[in-house]
C-alpha positions as CSV (number, residue, x, y, z in Angstrom):
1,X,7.9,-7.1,31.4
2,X,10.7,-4.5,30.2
3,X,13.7,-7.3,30.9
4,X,11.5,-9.9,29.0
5,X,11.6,-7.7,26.0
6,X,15.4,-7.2,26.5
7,X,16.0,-10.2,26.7
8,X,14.2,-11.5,23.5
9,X,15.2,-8.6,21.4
10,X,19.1,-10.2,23.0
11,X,17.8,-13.5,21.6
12,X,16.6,-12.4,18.0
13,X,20.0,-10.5,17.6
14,X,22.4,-13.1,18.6
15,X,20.5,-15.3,15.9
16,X,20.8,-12.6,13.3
17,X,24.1,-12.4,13.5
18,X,25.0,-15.6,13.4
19,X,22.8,-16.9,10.3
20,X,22.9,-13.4,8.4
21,X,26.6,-11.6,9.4
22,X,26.7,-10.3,6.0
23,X,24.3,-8.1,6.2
24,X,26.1,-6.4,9.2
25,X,28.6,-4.1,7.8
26,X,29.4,-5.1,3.8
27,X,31.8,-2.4,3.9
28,X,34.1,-4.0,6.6
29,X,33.3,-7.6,5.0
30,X,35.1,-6.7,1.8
31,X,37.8,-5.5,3.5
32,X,38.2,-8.1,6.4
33,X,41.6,-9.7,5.2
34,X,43.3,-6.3,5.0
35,X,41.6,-4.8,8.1
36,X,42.4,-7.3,11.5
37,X,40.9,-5.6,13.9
38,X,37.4,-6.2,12.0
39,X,36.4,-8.9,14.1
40,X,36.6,-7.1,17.4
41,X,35.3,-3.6,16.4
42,X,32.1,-6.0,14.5
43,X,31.9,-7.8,17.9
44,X,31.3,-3.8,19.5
45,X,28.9,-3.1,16.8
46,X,26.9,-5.8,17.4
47,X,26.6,-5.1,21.3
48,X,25.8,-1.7,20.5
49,X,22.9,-3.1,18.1
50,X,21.9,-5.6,21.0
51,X,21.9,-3.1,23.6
52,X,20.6,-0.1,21.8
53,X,21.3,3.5,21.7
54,X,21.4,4.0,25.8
55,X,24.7,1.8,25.5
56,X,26.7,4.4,24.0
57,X,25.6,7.8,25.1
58,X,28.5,9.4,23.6
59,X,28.0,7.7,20.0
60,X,32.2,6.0,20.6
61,X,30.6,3.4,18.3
62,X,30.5,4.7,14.3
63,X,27.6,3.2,12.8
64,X,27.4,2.7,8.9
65,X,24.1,3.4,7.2
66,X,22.6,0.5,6.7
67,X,23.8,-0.2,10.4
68,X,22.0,2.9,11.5
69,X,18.7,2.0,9.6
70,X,18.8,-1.7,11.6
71,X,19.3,0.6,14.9
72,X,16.5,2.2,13.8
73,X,13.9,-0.3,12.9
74,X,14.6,-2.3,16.5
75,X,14.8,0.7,18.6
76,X,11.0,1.0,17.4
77,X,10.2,-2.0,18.4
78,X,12.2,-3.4,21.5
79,X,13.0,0.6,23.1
80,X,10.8,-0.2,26.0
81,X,11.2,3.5,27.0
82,X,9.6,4.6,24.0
83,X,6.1,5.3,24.7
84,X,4.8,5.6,21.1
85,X,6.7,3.0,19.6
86,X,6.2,2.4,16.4
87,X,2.4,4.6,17.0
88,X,-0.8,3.5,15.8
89,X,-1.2,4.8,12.6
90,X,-1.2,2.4,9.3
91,X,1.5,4.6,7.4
92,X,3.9,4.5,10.4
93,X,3.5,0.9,10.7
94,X,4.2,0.6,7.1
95,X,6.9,2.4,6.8
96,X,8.2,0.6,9.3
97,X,7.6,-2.7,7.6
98,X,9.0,-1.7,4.3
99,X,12.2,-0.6,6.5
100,X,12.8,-4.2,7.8
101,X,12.4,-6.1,4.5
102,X,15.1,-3.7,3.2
103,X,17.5,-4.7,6.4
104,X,16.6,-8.0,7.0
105,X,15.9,-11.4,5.4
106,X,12.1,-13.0,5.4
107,X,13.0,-15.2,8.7
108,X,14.0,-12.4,10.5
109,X,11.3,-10.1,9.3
110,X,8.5,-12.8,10.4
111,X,9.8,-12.9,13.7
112,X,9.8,-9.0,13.7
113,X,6.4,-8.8,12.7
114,X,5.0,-11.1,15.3
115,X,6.8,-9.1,18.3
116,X,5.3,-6.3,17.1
117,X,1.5,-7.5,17.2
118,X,2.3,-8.9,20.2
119,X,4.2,-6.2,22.1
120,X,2.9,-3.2,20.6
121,X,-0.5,-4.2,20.4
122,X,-1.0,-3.8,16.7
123,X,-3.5,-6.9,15.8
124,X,-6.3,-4.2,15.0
125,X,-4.0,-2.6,12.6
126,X,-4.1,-5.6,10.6
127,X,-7.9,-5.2,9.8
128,X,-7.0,-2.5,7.3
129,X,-6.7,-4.0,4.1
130,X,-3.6,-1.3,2.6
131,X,-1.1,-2.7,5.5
132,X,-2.2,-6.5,5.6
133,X,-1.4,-6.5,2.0
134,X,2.7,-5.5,3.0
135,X,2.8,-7.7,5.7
136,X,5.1,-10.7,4.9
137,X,2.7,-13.8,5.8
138,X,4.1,-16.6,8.3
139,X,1.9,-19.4,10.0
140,X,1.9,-16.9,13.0
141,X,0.1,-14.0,11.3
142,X,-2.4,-16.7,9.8
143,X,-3.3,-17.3,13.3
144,X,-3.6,-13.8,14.4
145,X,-5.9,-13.5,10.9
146,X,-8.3,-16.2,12.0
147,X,-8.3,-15.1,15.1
148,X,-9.6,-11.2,14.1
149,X,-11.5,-12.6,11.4
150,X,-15.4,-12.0,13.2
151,X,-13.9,-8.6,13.7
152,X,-12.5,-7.7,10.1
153,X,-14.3,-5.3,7.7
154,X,-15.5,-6.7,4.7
155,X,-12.9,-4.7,2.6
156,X,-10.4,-6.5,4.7
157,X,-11.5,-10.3,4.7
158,X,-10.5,-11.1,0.9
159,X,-7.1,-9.4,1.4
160,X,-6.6,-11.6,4.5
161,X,-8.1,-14.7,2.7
162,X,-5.1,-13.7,0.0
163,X,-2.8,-13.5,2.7
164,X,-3.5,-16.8,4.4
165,X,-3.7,-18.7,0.8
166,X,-0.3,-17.5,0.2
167,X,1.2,-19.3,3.3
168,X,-1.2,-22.4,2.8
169,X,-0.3,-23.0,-0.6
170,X,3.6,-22.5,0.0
171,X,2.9,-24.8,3.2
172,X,1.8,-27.6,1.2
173,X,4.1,-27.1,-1.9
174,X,6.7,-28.1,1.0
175,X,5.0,-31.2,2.2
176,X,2.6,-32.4,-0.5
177,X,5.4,-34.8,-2.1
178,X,6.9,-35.6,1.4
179,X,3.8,-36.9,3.0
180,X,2.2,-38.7,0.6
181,X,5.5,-40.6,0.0
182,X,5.9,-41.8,3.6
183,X,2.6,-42.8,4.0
184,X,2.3,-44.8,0.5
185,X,6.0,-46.4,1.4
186,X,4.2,-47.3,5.2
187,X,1.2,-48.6,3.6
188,X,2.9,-50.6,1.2
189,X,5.3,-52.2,3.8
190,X,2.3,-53.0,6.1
191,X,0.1,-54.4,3.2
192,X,1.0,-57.5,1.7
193,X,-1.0,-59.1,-0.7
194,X,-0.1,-62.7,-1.7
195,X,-2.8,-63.6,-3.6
196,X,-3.4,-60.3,-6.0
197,X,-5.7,-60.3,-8.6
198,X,-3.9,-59.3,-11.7
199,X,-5.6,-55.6,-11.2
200,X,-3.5,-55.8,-7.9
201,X,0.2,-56.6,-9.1
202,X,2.8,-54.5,-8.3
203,X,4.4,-55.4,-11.1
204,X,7.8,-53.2,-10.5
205,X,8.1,-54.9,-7.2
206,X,7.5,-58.4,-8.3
207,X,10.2,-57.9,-11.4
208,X,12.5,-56.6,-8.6
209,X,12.0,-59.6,-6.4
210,X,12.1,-62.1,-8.5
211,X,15.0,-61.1,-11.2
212,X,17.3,-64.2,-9.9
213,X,14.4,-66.2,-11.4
214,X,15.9,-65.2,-14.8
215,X,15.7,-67.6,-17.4
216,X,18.4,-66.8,-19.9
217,X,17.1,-69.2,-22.6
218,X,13.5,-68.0,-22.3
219,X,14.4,-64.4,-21.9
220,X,11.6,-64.3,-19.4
221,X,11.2,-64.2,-15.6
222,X,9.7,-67.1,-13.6
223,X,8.5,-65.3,-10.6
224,X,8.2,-67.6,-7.4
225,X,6.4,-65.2,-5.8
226,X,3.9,-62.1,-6.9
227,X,3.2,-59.4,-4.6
228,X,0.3,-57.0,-4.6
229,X,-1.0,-53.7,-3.6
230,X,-3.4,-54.8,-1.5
231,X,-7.1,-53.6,-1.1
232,X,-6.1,-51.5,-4.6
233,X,-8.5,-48.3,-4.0
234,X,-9.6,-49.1,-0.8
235,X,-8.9,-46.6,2.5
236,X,-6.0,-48.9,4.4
237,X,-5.9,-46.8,7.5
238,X,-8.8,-43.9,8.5
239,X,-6.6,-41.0,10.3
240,X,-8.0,-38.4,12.8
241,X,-7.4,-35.0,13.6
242,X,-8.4,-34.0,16.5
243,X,-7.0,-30.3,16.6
244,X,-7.3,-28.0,19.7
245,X,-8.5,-24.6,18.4
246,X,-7.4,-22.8,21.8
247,X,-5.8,-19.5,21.0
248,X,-2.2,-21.0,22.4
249,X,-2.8,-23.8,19.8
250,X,-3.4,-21.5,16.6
251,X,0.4,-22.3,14.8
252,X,-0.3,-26.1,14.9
253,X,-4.0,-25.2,13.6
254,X,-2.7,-24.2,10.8
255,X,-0.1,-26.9,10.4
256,X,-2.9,-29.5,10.5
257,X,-5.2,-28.1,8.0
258,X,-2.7,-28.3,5.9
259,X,-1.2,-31.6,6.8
260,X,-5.0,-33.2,6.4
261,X,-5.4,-32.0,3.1
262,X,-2.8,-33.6,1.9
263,X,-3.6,-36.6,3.8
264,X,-7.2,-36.6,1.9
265,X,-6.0,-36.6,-1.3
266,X,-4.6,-40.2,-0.9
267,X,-7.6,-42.8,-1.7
268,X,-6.0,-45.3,0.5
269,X,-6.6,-42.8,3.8
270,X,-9.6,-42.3,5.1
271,X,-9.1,-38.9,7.1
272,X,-11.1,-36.9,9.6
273,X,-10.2,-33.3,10.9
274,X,-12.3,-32.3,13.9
275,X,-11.3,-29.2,16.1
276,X,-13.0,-28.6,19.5
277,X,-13.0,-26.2,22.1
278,X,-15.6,-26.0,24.7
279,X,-17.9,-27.7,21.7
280,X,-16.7,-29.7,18.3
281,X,-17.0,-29.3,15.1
282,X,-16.2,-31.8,11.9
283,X,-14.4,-29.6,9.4
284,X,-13.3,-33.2,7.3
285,X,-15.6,-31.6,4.4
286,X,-13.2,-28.8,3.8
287,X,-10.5,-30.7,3.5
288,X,-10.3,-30.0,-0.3
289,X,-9.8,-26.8,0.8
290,X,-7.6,-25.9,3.8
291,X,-8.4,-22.1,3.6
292,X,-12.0,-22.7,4.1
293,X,-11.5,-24.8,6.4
294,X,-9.1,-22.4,8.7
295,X,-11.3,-19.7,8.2
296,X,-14.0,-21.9,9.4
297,X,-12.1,-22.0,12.8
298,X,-12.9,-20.3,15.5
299,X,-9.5,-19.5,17.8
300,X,-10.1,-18.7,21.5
301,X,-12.2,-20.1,23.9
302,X,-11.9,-23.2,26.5
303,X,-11.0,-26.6,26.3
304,X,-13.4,-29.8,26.6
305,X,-10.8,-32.8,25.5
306,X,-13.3,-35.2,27.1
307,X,-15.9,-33.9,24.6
308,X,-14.0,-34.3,21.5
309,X,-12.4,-37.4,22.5
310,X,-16.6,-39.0,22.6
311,X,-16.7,-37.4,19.2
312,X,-13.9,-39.0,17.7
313,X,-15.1,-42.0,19.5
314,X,-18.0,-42.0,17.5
315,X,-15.9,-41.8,14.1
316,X,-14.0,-45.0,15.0
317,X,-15.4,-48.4,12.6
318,X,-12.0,-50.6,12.4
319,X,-10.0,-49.7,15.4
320,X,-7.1,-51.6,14.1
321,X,-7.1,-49.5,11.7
322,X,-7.5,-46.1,13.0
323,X,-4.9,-43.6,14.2
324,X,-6.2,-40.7,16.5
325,X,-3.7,-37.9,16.7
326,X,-4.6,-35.3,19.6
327,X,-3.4,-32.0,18.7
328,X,-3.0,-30.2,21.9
329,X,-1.4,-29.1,25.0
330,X,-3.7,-31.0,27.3
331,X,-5.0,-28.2,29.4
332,X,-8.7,-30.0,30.5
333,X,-11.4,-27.5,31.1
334,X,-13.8,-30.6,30.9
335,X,-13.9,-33.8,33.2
336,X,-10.0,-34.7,33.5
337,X,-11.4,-38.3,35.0
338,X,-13.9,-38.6,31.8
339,X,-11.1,-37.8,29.7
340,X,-8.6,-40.3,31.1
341,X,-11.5,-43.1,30.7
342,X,-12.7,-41.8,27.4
343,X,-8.6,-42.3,26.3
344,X,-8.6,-45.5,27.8
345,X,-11.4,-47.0,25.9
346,X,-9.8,-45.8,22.4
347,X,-6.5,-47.6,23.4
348,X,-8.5,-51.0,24.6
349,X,-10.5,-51.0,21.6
350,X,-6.9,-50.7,19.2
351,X,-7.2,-47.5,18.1
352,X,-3.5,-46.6,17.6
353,X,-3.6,-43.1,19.5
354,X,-0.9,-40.2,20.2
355,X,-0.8,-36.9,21.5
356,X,0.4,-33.8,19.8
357,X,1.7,-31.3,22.6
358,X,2.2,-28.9,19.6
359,X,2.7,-29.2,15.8
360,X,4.7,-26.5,15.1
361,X,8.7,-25.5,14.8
362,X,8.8,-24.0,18.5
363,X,9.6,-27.2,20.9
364,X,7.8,-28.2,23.0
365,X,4.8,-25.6,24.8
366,X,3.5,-24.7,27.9
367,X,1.1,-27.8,28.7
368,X,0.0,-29.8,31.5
369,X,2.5,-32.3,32.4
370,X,0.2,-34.4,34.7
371,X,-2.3,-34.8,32.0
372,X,0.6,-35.9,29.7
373,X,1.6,-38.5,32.0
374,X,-1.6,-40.1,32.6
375,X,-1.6,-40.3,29.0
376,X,1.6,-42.1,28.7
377,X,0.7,-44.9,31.2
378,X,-2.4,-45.4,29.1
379,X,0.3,-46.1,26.2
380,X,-0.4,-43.0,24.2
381,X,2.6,-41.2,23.8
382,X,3.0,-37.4,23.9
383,X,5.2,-35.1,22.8
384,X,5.6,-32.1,20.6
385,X,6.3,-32.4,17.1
386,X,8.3,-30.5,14.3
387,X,6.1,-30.2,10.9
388,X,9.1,-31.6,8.9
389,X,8.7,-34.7,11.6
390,X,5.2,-35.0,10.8
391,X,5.4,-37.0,7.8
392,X,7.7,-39.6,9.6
393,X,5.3,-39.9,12.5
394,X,2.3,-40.7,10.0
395,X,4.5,-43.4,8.5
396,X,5.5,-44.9,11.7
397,X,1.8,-45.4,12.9
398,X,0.5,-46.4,9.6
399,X,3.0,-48.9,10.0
400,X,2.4,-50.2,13.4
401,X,5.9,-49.1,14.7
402,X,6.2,-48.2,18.9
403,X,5.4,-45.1,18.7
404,X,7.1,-44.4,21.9
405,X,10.4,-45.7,21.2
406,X,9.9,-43.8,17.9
407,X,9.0,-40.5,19.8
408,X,12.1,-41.1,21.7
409,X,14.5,-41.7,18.9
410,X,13.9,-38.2,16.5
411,X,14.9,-36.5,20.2
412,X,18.1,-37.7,19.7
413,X,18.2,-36.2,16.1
414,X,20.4,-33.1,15.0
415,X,17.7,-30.0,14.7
């Protein structure tokens, strides 16, 4: 357990000082074209910040202040030879979190925070309503939130609510404008209308097509062709969520409370968000709200695929038209045989279907690679995907592209 600790605290380093080196010595920065040796006695100073204090018993290593105060903050989190570590109280805890926004960017300082719930064991301090408030809130503290919230004080839950707004609303600020543009642009390329009624004319497009129709002595165009919207206010395509609420799955949770409020403001998606455990429950009329709906979750538990997969099943009125996007990592607690059938007979009726090993920036999880490949020779693809990659997916389903091939293409992409 100690060398697993080690070796992430190894990890998180080497990434802070690669994407944050000026934060390292600022001092030795300004002076680094008159000082040459900089590089090699920075390289010793980060091993010594890597390694800890046991590295260099006899202190060979100067530290500068703000170099000290990074020693400190980690050695109270990754010293697995300290037996208090950072303690249990609330104003060691936020002391120490004031003390790592003052060292390190927001990134860095998320990722702090969630080794420290996880390794020290302070969830429960998050139920007091003083230190939630100075926590900096990422998608992975929203999970450990929903996850305490039957256990939270009333003094606590509107200061978590708070905290978990703040992250939603910054999550869909990101993706509002991304989303609904690749799904209207898919839409519009898989809806042709030939024939509009004049309430139906794109009239932009049509201009645009038909401009070499320009008749110079008329100072008019004589379109040869008009295109329309299509079913103008009509849903085109009903989308389903079918989210895992596992406690492994909580990050993409979030993700896709978001991501289906966003997709429910469009008029010309229909969209369902179910999540499912060992039962299932239809959240699609929070969807105006993605707090609600997240706090309306209910993390932990088993798995009953099978069962939500009927469910869905029972959603389904145009399967041509319906995309069913399993969010999870495929771990059956249910009927695996069920399942497999109940998959099957979604792909033979034409629901467009694809599973979601995760939805969240990590790669791909633990999961269960034989369920994954029974999916895949029933033609539903599965893989993990990046939220930024989200919107693209949507588009390429809405507009009947191999999802497979497509799956297999944004692998070969630059992270």
């Amino acid at each position: 357990m100690a060398a697993r600790w080690r070796v992430r605290a190894i990890t998180f380093a080497n990434k802070l000082y690669r994407d944050f080196d000026y934060q390292i010595n600022t001092t030795a920065n300004r002076s680094m074209h008159q000082n040459p040796p900089y590089h090699n006695d920075l390289t010793l100073e980060r091993w010594r910040l890597i390694l800890g204090r046991t590295a260099d018993p006899e202190q060979e290593i100067p530290l500068s202040n703000t170099q000290t105060g990074m020693d400190q903050v980690l050695e109270a989190l990754y010293d697995t030879d300290r037996k208090g570590g950072l303690g249990r109280s609330a104003p060691n805890v936020n002391r120490w979190l004031g003390d790592i926004r003052r060292y390190f960017p927001t990134p860095v300082v998320q990722l702090l925070q969630r080794d420290a719930l996880e390794r020290l064991g302070l969830a429960q301090l998050l139920l007091e309503p003083e230190l939630l408030a100075a926590v900096e809130p990422d998608v992975h503290l929203v999970g450990t939130l929903l996850s305490l919230q039957k256990a939270m004080p009333d003094k606590t839950r509107e200061t978590a609510r708070t905290v978990v707004r703040r992250i939603v609303d910054d999550l869909e600020r990101q993706i509002h404008t991304t989303l609904q543009e690749a799904v209207r642009q898919a839409l519009n390329r898989s809806v042709r209308n030939r024939r509009p009624r004049s309430s139906e004319i794109d009239w932009r497009r049509t201009i645009y097509q038909n401009l070499k129709h320009y008749q110079p002595e008329l100072r008019a165009i004589i379109p040869e062709r008009i295109t329309g919207f299509g079913q103008k206010g009509k849903a085109l395509r009903h989308i389903i969520l079918l989210v895992d609420q596992s406690g492994s799955m909580a990050g993409s949770v979030v993700y896709a409370a978001v991501f289906g409020a966003v997709l429910a403001s469009l008029r010309t998606v229909q969209t369902h968000l179910v999540v499912f455990d060992t039962a299932v429950a239809d959240l699609s009329e929070h969807l105006h709200d993605p707090v609600e709906l997240l706090f309306s979750t209910q993390l932990g538990g088993g798995t009953d695929i099978h069962k939500a997969l009927g469910y869905a099943q029972t959603l389904v009125r145009t399967p041509q038209n319906t995309i069913l996007v399993l969010i999870s990592d495929l771990y059956e607690g249910g009927n695996r045989t069920e399942m497999l059938k109940k998959a099957h007979a979604l792909r033979q009726s034409g629901v467009s279907m694809v599973a979601l090993l995760a939805l969240s920036d990590e790669g791909t999880p633990n999961h269960d690679h034989d369920n994954a490949v029974a999916f895949a020779a029933l033609g539903i693809p599965s893989f993990a995907c990046t939220p930024h990659q989200f919107p693209k997916l949507m588009a390429a389903a809405i507009s009947r592209q191999d999802i497979q091939q497509w799956a297999g293409a944004i692998v070969q992409e630059p992270s």
